[in-house]
C-alpha positions as CSV (number, residue, x, y, z in Angstrom):
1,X,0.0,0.0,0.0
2,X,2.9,2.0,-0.4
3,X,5.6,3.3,-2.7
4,X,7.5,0.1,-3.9
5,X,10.9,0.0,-4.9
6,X,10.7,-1.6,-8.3
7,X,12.5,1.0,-10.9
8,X,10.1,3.3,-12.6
9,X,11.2,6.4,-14.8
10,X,12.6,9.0,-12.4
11,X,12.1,12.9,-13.6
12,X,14.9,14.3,-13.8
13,X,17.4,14.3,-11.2
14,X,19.0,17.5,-10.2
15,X,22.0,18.6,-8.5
16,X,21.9,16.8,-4.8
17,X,19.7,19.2,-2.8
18,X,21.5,21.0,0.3
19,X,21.1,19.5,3.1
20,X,19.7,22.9,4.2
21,X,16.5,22.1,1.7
22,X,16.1,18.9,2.5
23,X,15.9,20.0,6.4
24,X,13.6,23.1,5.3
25,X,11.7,20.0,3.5
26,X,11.6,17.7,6.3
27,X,9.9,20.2,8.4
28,X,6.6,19.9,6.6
29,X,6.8,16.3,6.8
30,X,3.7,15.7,9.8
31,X,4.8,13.3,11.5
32,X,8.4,14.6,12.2
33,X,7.4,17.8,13.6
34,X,9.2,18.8,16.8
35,X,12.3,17.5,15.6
36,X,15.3,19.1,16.2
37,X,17.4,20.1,14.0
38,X,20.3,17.9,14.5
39,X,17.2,15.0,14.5
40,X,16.4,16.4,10.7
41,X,19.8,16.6,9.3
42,X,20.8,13.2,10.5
43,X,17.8,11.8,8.5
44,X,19.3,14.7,5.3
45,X,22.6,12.6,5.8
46,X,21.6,9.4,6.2
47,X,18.4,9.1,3.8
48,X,18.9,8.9,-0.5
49,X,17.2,11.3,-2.3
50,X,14.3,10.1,-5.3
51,X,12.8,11.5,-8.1
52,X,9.8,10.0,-10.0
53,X,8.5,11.5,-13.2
54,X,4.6,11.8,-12.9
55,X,2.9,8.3,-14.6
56,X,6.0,6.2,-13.4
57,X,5.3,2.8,-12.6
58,X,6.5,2.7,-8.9
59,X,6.1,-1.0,-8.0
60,X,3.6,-4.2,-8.4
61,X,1.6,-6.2,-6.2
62,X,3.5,-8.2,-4.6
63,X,7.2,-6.7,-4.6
64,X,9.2,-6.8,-1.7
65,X,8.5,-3.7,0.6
66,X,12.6,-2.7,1.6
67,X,12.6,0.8,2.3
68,X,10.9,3.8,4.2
69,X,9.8,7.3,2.2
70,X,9.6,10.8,3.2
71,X,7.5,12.1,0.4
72,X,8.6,16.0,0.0
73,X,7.2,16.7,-2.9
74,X,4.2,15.4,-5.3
75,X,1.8,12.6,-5.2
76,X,2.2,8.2,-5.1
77,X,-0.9,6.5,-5.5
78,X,-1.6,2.5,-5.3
79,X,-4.5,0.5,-6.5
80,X,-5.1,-3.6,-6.0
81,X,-4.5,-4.7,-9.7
82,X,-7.9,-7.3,-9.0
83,X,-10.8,-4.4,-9.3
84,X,-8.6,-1.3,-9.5
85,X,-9.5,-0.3,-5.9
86,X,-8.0,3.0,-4.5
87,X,-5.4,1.3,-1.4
88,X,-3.3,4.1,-0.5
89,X,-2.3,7.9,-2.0
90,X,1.0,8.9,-0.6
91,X,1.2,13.0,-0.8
92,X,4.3,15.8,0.1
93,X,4.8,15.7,3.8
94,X,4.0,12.1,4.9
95,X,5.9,9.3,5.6
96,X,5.2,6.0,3.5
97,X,6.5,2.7,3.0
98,X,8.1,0.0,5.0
99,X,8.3,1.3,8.4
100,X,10.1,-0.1,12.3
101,X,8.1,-2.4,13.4
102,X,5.4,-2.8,10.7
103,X,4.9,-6.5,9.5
104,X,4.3,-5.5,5.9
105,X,6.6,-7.7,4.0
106,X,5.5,-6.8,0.0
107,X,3.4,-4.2,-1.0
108,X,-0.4,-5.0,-1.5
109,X,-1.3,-3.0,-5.1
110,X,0.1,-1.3,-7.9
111,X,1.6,2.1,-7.7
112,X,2.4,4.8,-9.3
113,X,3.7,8.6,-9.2
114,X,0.7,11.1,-10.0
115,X,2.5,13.9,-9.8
116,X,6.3,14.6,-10.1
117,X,7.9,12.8,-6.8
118,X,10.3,14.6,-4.8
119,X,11.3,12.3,-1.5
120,X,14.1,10.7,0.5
121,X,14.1,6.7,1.0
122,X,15.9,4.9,4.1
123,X,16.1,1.4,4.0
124,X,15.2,-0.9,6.4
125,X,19.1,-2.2,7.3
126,X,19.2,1.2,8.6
127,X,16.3,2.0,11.1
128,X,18.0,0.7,14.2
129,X,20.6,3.3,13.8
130,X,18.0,5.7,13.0
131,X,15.5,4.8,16.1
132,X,19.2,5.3,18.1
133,X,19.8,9.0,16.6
134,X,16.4,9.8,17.1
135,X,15.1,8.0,19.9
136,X,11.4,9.4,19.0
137,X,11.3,7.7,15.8
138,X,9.8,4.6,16.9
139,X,6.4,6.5,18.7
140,X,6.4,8.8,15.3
141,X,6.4,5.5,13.4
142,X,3.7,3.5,15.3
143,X,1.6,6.2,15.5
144,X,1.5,6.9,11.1
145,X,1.2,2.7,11.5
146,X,-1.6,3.2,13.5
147,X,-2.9,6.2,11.3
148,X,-2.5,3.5,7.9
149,X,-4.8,0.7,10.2
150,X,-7.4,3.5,10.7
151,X,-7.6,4.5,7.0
152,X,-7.8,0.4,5.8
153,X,-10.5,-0.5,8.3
154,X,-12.6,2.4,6.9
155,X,-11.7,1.8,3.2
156,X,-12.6,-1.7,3.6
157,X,-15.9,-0.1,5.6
158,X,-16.8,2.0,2.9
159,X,-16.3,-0.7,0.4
160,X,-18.6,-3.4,2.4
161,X,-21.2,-0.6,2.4
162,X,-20.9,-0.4,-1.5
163,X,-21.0,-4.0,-1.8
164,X,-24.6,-4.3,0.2
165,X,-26.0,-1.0,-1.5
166,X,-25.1,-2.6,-4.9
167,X,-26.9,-5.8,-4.0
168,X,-29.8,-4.0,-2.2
169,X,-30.0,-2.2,-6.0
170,X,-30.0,-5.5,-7.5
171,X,-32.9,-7.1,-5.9
């Protein structure tokens, strides 16, 4: 339900971005708010920047879920590939992907950028050196966990109402 890591066409890639910008970026990020600043430019240092041209495939069904986005700029949406249900959109200033202590293993649609995509990607060999910089990190993670099992619960809601509408139609 998240931004994948398969390849997919990335827009084009300026300059690395000062870690000054990225910082000024990070600070619209929700769920990293009250962050210091050594707290942001850690993540600046330690995270790779991305860049996805608007329309690029960003991963499948299925593909292994490795890494943990800070989405700065644009839009990521994701769709199941059975029914083209909406799962997830990703927009600038939240936190997507694999993240500590989630059990997602591979991501559950079909994704793709719908705007230019401007973020920063950690992997997942890195979060206990992140959760030690910035000991916060594992509360600001389980509560946007918490936040994604909130969202799916009334998705799947909304869908069940659908579902009995359409066959209350149908009789």
């Amino acid at each position: 339900m998240d931004v994948a890591t398969s390849p997919a066409p990335a827009a084009v890639a300026p300059a690395p971005t000062p870690v000054a910008e990225i910082v000024e970026a990070l600070r619209r990020v929700t769920a990293l708010h009250g962050l210091s600043d050594a707290e942001l430019e850690w993540l600046a240092a330690h995270c790779e920047e991305v860049w996805y041209a608007a329309g690029g495939h960003r991963g499948r069904e299925g593909d292994p879920a490795t890494k943990m986005y800070f989405l700065l700029r644009g839009e990521v949406h994701f769709r199941r590939q059975q029914g083209g249900a909406g799962l997830f959109i990703g927009r600038a200033g939240q936190i997507t992907g694999l993240l500590p202590f989630s059990r997602m293993k591979t991501f559950g649609g079909f994704g793709f950028a719908a705007s230019d995509v401007w973020g920063l990607q950690i992997d997942r060999a890195m979060f206990p050196e992140m959760r030690q910089a910035i000991p916060s990190m594992g509360q600001r993670c389980v509560s946007v966990l918490l936040d994604r099992v909130r969202e799916m619960t009334r998705l799947e809601q909304q869908t069940e109402k659908l579902n009995a509408l359409g066959k209350l139609a149908g009789n």
